[in-house]
C-alpha positions as CSV (number, residue, x, y, z in Angstrom):
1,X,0.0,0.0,0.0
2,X,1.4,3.3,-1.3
3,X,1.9,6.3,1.5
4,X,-1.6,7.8,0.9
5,X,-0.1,11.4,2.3
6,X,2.5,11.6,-0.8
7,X,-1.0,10.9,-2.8
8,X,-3.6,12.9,-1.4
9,X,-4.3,16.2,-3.0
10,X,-4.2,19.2,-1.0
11,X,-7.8,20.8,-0.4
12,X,-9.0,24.4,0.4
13,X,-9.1,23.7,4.4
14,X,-5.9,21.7,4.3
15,X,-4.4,25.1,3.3
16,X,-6.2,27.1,5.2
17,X,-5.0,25.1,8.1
18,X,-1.9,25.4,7.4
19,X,-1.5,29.5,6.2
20,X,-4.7,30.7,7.2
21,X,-7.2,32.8,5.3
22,X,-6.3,33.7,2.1
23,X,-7.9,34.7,-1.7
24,X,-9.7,32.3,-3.7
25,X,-6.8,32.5,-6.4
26,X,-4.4,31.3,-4.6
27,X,-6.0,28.6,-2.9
28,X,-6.9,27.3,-6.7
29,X,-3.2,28.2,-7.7
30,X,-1.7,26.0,-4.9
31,X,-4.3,22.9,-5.4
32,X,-3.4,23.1,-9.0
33,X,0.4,22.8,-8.0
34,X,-0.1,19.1,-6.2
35,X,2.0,20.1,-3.4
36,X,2.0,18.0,-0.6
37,X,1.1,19.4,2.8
38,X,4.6,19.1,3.8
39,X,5.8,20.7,0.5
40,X,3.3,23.6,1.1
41,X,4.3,23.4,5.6
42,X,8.0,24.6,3.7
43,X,7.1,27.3,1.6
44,X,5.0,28.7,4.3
45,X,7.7,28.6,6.4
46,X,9.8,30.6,4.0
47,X,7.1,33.6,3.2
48,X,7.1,34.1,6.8
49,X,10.6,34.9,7.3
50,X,11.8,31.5,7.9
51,X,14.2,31.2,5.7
52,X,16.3,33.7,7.4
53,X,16.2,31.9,10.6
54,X,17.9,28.7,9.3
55,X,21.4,30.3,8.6
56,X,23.8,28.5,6.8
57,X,21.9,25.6,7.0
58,X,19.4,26.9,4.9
59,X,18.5,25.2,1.2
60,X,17.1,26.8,-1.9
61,X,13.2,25.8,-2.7
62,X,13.3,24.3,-5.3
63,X,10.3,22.3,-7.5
64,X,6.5,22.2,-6.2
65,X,7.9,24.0,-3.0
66,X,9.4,27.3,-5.2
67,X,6.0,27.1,-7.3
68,X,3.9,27.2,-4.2
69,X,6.1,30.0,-2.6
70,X,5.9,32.1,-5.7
71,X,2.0,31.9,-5.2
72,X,2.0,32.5,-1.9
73,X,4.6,36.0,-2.0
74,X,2.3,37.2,-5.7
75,X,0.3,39.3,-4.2
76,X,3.1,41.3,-1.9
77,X,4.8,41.8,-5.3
78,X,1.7,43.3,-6.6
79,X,1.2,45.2,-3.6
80,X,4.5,46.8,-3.9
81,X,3.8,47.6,-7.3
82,X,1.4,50.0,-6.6
C-alpha cells in the first residue's frame, strides 16, 4: 500500500489550516500545483521569514515547494507595485 499522504491532494481547508485565510486564487493556484502538505508546511515557512532563521543551514526551494512560494509572495509583489 502506497503512502496515501505523498498521494492525497491538498484541499482548500488543508491550506487554510496550514496558512490561514487567504484569496480564492491562490488557494486554486496551490491545489493546482499538487504540493503535498509538507511541500506547502516549507514554503509557508519561507514567506514568513523562515528562511532567514535557518542560517547556513538553509536550502534553496526548489520544485512544487518554489511554485507554491511564488504563489504565496504574488500578491506582496503586486502590492509593492502599486
Amino acid at each position: 500500500m502506497a503512502d496515501e499522504s505523498k498521494n492525497s491532494s491538498l484541499t482548500h481547508s488543508d491550506i487554510v489550516g496550514i496558512c490561514g485565510d487567504m484569496v480564492d486564487w491562490k488557494v486554486t493556484a496551490i491545489i493546482n500545483t499538487g504540493a503535498s502538505a509538507a511541500e506547502l508546511e516549507a514554503a509557508w515557512a519561507w514567506s514568513q521569514g523562515a528562511d532567514e532563521a535557518l542560517g547556513e543551514e538553509r536550502r534553496p526551494l526548489a520544485g512544487v515547494t518554489a511554485a507554491v512560494y511564488d504563489i504565496l509572495i504574488a500578491d506582496e509583489e503586486f502590492e509593492e507595485e502599486r
